[in-house]
TORTI-50104 format. One record per atom (N, C-alpha, C, O): x, y, z. Coordinates in steps of 0.2 Angstrom, whole numbers, plus 5000, padded with zeros to 4 digits. Layout:
<pts>
XYZ ...
</pts>
This chain:
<pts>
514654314618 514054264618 513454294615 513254354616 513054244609 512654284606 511954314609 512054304615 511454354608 510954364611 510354334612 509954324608 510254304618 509754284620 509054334622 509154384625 508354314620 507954364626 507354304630 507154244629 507354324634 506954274638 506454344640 506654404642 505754294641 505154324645 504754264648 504754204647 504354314651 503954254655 503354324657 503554374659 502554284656 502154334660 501654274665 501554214664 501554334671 500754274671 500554314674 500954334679 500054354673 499354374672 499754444671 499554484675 500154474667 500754524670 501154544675 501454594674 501154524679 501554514688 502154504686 502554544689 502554434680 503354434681 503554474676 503154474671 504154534677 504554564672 504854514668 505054454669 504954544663 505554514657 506154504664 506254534669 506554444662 506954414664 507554414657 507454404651 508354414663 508554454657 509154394655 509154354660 509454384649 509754334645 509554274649 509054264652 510054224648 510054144649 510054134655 509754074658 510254184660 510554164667 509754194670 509454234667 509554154676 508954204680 509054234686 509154214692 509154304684 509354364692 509054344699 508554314700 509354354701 509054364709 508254394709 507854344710 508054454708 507554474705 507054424701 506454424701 507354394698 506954364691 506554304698 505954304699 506954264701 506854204704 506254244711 505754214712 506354324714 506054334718 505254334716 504754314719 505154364710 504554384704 504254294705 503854274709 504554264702 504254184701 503954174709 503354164710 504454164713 503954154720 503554194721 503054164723 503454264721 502954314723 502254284717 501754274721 502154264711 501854284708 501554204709 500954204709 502054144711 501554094714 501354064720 501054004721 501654104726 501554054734 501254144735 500654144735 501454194736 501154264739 500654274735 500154254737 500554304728 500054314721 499554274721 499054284718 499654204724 499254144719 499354124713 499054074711 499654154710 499554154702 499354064699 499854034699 499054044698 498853984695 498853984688 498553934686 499054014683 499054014677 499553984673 500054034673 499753934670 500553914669 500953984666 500654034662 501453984668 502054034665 502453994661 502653934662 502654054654 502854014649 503454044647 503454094643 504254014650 504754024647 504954024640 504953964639 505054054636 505254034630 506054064629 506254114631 506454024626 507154034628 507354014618 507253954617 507554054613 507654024606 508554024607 508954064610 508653974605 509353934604 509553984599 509154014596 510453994600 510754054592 511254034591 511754064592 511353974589 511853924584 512353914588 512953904585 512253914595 512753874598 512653814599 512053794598 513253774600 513253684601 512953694608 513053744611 512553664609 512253644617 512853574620 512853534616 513053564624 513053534629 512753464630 512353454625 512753404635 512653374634 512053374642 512253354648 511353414641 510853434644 510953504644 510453534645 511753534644 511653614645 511753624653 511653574656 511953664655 511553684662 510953644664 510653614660 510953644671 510353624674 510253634684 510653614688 509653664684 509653664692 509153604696 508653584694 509453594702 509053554704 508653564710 509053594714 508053564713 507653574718 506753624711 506653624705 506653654718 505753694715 505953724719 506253724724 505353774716 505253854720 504853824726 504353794726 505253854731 505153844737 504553864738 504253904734 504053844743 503353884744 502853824744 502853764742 502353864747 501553794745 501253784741 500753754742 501453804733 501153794727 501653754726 502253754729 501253694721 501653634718 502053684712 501653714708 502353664711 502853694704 503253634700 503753604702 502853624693 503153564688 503553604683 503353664682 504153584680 504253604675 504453534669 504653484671 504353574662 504553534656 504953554652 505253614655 505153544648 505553554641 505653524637 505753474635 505353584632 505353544627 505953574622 506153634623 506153534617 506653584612 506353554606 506153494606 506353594602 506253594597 506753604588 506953664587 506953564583 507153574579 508053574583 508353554578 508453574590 508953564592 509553514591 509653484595 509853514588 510353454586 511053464591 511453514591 510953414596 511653424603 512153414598 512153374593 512753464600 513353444598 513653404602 513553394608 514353374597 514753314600 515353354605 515753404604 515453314609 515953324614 515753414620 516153454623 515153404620 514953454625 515053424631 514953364632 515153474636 515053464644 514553494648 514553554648 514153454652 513553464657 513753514659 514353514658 513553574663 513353614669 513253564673 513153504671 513353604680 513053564684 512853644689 513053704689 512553624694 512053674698 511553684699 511053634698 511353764702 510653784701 510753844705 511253864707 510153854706 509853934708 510053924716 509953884720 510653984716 510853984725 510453994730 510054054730 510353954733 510053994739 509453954742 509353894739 509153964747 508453904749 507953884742 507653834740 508053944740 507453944734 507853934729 508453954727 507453884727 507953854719 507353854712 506753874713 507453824705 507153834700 507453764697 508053754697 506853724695 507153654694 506953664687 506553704687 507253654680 507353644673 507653574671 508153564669 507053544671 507053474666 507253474659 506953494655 507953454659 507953484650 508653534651 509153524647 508653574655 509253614655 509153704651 508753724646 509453724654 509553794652 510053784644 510553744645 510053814639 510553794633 510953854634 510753914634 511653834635 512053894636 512353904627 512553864622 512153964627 512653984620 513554024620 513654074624 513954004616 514554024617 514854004620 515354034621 514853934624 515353894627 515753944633 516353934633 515453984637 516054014644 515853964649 515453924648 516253974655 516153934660 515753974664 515854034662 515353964669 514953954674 515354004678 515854024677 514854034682 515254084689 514754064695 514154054693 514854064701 514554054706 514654124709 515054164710 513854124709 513754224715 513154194719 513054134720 512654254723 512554244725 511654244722 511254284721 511454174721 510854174717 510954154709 510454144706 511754164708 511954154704 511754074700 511454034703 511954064694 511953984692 512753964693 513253984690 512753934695 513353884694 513753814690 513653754692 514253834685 514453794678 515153794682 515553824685 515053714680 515753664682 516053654676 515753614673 516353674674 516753634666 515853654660 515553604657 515753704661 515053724657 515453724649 515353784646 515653684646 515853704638 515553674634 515453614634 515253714630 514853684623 515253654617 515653694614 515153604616 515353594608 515353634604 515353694606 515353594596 515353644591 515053634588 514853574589 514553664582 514153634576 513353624579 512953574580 513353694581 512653674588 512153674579 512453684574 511553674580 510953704574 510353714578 510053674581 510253794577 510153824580 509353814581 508953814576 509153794586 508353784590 507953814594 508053864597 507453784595 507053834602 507053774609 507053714608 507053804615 506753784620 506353814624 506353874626 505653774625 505153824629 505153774636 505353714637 504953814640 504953784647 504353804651 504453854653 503653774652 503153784655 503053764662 503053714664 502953824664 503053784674 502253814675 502053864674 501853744679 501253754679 501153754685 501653714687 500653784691 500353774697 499853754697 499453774693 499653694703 499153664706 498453724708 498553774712 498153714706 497353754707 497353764715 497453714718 497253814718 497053804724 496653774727 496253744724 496653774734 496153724737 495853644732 495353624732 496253624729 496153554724 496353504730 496853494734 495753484729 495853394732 496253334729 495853304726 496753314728 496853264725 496553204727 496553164722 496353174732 496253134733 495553114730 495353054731 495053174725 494453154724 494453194717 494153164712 494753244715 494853274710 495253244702 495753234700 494453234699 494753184694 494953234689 494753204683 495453304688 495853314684 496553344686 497053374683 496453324695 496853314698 497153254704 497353264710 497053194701 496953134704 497653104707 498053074703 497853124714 498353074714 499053124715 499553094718 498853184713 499453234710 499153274706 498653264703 499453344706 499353394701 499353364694 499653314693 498853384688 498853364682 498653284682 498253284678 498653244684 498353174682 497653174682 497253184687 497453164679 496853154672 496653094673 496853054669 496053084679 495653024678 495153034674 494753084675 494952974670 494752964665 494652894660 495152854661 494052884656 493952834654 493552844648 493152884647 493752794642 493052794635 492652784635 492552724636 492052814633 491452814634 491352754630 491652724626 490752724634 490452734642 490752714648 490552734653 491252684646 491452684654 491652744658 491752804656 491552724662 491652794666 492452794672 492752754674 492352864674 492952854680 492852914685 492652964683 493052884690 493252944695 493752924700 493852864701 494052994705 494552984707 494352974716 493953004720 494652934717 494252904726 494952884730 495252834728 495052924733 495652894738 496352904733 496652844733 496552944729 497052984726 497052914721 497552904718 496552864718 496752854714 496052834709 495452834710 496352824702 495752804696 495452774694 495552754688 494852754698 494352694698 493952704692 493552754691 493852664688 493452644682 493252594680 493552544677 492352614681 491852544676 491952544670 491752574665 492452494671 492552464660 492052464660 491852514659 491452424661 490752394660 490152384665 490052364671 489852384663 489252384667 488652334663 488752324657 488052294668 487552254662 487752194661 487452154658 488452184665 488652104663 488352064668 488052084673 488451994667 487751944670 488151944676 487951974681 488851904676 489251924682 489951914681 490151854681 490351944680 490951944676 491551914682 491751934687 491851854679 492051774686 492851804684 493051854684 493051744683 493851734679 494151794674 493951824669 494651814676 494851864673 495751874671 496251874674 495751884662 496651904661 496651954659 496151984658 497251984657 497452054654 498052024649 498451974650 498052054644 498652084639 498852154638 498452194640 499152164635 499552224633 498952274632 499052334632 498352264630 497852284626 497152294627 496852344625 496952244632 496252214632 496252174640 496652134642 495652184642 495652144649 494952084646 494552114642 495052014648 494551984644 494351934653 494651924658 493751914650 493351884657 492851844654 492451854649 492751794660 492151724658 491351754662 491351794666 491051724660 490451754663 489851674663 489451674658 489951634668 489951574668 489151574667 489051544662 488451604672 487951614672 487551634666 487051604664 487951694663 487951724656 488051694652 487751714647 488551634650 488851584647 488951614640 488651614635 489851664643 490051734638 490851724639 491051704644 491251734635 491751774635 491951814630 492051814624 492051884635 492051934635 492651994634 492951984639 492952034632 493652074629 493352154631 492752164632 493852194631 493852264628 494252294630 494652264634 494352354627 495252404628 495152424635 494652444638 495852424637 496152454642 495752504647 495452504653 495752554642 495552604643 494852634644 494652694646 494352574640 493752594642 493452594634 493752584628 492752594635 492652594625 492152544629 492052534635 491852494622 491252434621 491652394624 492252394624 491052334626 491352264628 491252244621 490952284617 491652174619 491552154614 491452064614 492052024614 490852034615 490951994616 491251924612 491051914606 491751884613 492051854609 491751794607 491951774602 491351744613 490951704613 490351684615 490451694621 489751654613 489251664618 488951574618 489151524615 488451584621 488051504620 488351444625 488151384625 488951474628 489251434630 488951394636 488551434638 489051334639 488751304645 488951344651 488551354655 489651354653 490051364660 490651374659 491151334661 490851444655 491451474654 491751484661 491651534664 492151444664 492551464669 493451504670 493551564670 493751464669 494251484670 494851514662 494851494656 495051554665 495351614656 496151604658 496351594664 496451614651 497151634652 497151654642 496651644638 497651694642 497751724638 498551734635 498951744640 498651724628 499451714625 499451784620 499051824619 500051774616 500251824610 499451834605 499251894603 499151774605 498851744598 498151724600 497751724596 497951704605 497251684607 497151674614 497651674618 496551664616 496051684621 495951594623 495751564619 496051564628 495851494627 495651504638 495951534642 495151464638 494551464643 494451374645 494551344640 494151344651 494051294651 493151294654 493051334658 492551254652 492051254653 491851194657 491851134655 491651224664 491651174669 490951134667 490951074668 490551154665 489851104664 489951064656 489751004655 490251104651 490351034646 491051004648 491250954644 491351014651 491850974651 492350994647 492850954649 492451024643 492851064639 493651094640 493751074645 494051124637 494551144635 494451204629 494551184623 494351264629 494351314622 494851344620 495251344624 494851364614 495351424611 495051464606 494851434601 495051514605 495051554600 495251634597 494951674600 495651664592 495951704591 495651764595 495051774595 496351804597 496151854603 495451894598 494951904601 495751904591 495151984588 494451954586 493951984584 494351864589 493651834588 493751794582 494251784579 493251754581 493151704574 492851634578 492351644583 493051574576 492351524577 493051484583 493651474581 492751454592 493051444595 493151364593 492751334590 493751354595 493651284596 494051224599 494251244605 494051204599 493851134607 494351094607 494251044604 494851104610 495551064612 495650994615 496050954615 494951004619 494950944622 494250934626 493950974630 494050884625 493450864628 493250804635 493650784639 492750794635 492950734641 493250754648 493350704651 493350814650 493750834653 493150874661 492950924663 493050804662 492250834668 492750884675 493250884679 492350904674 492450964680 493151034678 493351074682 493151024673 493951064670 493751134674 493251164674 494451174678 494651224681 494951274677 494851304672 495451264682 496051314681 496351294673 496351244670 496651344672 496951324665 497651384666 497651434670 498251354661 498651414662 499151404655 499151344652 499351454652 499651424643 500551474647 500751514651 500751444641 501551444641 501751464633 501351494629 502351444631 502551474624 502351414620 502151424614 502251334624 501751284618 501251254620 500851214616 501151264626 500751204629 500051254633 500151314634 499651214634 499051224640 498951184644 498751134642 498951204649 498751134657 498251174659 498151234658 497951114663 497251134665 497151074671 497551024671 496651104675 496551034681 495851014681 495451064680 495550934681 494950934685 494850914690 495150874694 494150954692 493950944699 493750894701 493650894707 493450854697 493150804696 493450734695 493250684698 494050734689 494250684690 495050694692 495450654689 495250744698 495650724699 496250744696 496650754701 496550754691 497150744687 497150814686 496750854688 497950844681 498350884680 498550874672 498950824670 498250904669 498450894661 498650944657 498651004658 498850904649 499450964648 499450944639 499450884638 499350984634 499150974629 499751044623 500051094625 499651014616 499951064614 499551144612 498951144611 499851194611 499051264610 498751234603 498251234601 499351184599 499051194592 498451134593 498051134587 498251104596 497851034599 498150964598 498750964596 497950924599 498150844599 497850804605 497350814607 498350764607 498050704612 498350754619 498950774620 497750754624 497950774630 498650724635 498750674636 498750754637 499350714641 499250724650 499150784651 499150684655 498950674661 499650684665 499950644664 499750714667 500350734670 500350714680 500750684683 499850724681 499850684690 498750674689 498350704687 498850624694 498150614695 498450584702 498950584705 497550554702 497350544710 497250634714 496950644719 497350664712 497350734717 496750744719 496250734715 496750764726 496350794729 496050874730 496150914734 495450874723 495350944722 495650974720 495551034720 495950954717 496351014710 495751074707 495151064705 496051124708 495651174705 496051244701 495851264696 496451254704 496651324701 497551284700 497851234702 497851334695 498551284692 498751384686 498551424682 499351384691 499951414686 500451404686 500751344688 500751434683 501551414678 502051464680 501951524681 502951434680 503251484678 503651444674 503551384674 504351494669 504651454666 504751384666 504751354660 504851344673 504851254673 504651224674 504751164672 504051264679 503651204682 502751204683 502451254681 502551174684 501651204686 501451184694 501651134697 501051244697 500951214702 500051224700 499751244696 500051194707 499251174709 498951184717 499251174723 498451194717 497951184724 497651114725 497451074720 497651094730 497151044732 496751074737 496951094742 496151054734 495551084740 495551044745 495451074750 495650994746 495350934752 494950944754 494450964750 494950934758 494150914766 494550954773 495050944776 494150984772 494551034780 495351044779 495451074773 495751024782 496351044783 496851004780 497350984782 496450974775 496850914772 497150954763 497450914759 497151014764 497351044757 498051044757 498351024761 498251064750 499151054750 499251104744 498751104739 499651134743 500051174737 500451124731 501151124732 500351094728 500951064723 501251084719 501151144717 501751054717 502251074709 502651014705 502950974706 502451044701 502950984698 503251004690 502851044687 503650984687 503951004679 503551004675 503050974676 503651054670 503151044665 503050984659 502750974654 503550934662 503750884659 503350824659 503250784654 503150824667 502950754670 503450754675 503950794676 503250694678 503650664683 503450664689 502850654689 503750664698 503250664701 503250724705 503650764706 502550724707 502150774711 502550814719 502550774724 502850864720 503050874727 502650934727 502450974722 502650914735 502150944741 502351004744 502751004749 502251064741 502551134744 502351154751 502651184755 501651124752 501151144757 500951114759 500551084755 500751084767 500051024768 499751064772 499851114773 499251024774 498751034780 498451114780 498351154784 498451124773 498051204774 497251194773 496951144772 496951254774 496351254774 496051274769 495851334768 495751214764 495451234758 495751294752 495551334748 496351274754 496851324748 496651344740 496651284738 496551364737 496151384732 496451434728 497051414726 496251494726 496851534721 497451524722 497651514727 498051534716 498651534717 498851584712 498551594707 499451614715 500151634710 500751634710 500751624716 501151644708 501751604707 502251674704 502051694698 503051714709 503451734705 503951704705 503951644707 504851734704 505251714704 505451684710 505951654708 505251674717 505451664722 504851624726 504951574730 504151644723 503751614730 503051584727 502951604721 502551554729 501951524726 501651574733 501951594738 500751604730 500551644734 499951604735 499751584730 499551584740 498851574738 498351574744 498751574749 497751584745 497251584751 496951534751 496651514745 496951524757 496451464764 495751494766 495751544770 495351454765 494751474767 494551494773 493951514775 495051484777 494851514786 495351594784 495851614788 495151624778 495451674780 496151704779 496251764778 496651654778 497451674777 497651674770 497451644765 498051714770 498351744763 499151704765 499451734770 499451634760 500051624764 500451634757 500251664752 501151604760 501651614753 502051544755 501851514760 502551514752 503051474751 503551504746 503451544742 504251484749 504651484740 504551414739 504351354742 504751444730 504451384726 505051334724 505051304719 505651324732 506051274731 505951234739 506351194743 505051254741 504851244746 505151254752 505751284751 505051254759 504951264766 504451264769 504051224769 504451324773 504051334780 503451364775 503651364769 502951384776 502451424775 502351484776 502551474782 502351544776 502051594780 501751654779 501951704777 501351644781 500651694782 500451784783 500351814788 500551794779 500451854775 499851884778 500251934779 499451894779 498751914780 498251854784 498251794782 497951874787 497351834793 496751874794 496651934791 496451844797 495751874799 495451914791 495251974790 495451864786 495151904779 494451874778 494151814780 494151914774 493251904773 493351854769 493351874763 493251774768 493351734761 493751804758 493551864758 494251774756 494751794751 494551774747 494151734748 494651784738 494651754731 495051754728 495551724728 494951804724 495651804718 496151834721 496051874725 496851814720 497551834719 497851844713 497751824707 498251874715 498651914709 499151954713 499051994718 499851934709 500351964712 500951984708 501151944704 501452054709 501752094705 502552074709 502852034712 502852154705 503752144709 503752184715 504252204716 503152184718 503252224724 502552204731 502552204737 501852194727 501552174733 501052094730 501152064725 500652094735 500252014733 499452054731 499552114732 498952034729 498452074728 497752034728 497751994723 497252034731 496851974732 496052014732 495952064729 495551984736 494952024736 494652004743 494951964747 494252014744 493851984749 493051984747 492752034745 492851934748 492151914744 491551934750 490951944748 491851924756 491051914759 491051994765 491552034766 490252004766 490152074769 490552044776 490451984778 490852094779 490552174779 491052214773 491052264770 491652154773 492352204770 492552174763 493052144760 491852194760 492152184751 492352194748 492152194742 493052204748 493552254745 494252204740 494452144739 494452254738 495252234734 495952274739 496052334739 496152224741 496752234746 497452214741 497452174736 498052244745 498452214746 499052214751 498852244756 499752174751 499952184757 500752174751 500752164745 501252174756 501952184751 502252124751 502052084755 502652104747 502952034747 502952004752 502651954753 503452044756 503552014762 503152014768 503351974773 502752044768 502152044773 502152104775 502552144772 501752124780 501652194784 500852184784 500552124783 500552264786 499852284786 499452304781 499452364779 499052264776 498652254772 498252324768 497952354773 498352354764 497952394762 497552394759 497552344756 497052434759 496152444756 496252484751 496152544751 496452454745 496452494738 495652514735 495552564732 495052454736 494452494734 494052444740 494252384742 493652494743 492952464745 492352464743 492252484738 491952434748 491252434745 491352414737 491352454732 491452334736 491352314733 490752254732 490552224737 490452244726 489952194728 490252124724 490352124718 490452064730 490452014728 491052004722 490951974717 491852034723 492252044720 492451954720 492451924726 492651924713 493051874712 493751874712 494151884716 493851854704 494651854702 494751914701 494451964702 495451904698 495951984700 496351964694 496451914691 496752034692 497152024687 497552104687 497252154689 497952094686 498452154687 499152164680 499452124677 499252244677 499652234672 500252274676 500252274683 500652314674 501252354675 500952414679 501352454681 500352434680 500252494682 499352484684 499152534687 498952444683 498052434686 498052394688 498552354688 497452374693 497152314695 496552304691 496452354687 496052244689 495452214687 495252184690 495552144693 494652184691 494152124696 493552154694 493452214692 493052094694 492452084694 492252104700 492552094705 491552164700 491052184705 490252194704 489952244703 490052124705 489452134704 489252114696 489452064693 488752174695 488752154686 489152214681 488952244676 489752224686 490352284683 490952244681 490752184681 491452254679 492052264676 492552324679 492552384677 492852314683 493252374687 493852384684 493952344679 494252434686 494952454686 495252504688 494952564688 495752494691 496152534698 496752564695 496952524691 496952614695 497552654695 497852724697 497652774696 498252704700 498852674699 498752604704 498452614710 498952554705 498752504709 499352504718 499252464722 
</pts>
């Protein structure tokens, strides 16, 4: 088997550790030097490849060194080409205490594995052929002592996570997770969507819509002068909003240019939601459910007569809606994106108002308070959450529902899980949080005259 050397220091404490395999000794050094020593300094295995085929991972153990220091490790390889028809290792460091190696130890020379005592153990350990020859380093880092993760913003959450934000925004770490002012200085940032890229939001009082990255950086306004930018949705290619005081319907290209106006006449215009051709929108005013193509034309009236239409989303087939009513006279609707007639998911709710809609269920809140659910092939109702501060925005993922609570004492962004359970307090002490938006990994909601954002949600 060709020659390997392997070392490892931190702060001088571990000896040289000897070929591929790690001794008894070598594993007792690692533990002394980070749960008895402290050692907080990363240790840096380096292991150079000598023209054997690797394996298909090589060797590898499973568990961490045992103890109260967190122990991560990585791998990296470098320059490595796996040869074909290699077989895994399988194992690890005998004994309570183990040594976990993401990436794999690379065995050179193809022999099989021996089980000893603290030994590694190789099941059918055979290397291919035609290895070219590379390096692996393996850095195993510990957690700083006495670190707080629940507050420690370069350790948020967990060792190594990095809360953080683009100037000016800013961020810190509160309750193990990373809250950041995208923005600060806006009039009052209401309706809110997310893309891949950018969180963008209406600013009704301001009469603004508004964009910026992810991550934090300038706002960039995309439109201003407007009457009563209310409600926002967002596609591949543009930005389209509805204006409750001119009556309006907007659209225009996500990166900016001159907006323009899909439909007019449309008094009291809300909710809006776009698909792969179409835009629907509700008014509150007059009643009806409409639906137009993104590139513009004649609006098309898909149900009227409704009671309070205000908020309206989509999934593949269908569109649903709220009716606000009078007291207890609200109702959840649905119906084709086609037309046709109107069915009643929901009756007798109270003042029903945001919605969201997954593969299985319509989510929405009642003004006394309740966060309910239906499926969206209808039934029974059932209520997810009670006793809530005015609720507002919803928003909901493949695992929980996500809403806010507007009124004091408890201004906060909660959620609770699909199925129901005890609600959790993801941020407090908010001021006067509205709508909500959420991507694959954050939350969004307006606070006041801020722009927020939560992660991991």
């Amino acid at each position: 088997m060709a020659s390997v050397k392997t070392w490892a220091t931190c702060r001088g404490l571990v000896p040289p550790m000897r070929g591929t395999r790690l001794h008894p000794f070598d594993v007792v050094c690692l533990i002394t030097a980070t749960v008895i020593l402290g050692c907080t300094s990363p240790l840096r295995v380096r292991t150079p490849g000598t023209g054997g085929g690797m394996g298909f991972g090589g060797a590898s153990s499973a568990g961490g060194i045992l103890g109260t220091s967190v122990i991560t490790t990585t791998t990296r390889a470098t320059g490595a080409t796996p040869a074909t028809g290699g077989v895994a290792g399988s194992g690890g460091v005998a004994g309570t205490s183990s040594i976990t190696s993401l990436g794999g130890l690379i065995r050179t020379g193809g022999t099989l594995g021996t089980a000893g005592g603290g030994g590694l153990t190789g099941t059918g350990d055979r290397t291919g052929s035609g290895g070219v020859i590379g390096t692996t380093e393996t850095v195993i880092s510990t957690c700083p002592s006495g670190v707080d993760t629940q507050s420690d913003s370069n350790n948020c959450g967990g060792c190594g996570n990095v809360c953080s934000a683009v100037s000016p925004s800013t961020a810190r770490c509160t309750a193990g997770r990373c809250l950041v002012t995208l923005a600060s200085g806006q009039s009052y940032p209401e309706q809110i969507a997310v893309d891949a890229s950018s969180v963008y939001w209406t600013d009704v009082s301001g009469g603004t819509v508004t964009k910026m990255p992810l991550n934090g950086g300038s706002p960039i306004i995309l439109a201003s002068g407007l009457e009563g930018p209310d409600f926002i949705a967002v596609n591949t290619t543009s930005v389209y909003w509805t204006d409750v005081f001119a009556g309006t319907v907007m659209k225009m290209p996500l990166g900016g240019g001159t907006p323009t106006t899909l439909a007019s006449g449309q008094e009291g215009s809300v909710g809006i939601a776009v698909d792969a051709t179409s835009v629907y929108w509700v008014t509150s005013n007059g009643g009806t459910v409409m639906k137009m193509p993104l590139g513009g034309g004649t609006p098309t009236t898909l149900a009227s007569g409704q009671d309070g239409p205000y908020v309206i989303t989509a999934d593949a087939m269908s569109i649903y809606w709220t009716n606000f009513g009078s007291g207890s006279t609200g109702t959840v609707m649905k119906m084709a994106k086609d037309g046709g007639t109107p069915t009643t998911l929901a009756s007798g709710q109270d003042g029903p108002y945001n919605i969201a809609v997954d593969a299985a269920s319509v989510y929405w809140r009642n003004y006394d308070g309740t966060l309910m659910k239906v499926a969206v092939v209808g039934g029974t109702p059932t209520t997810l959450a009670s006793g809530l501060t005015y609720p507002q925005g919803i928003a909901v993922d493949a695992n929980s529902v996500y809403w806010t609570n507007n009124t004091y004492p408890s201004t906060a962004v909660m959620k609770v899980p699909l199925g129901g359970g005890t609600p959790i307090t993801l941020a407090s002490a908010q001021v006067w949080p509205m709508y909500i938006a959420v991507d694959a990994t954050s939350i969004y909601w307006g606070s006041g005259n801020a722009m927020m954002k939560l992660t991991p949600k």
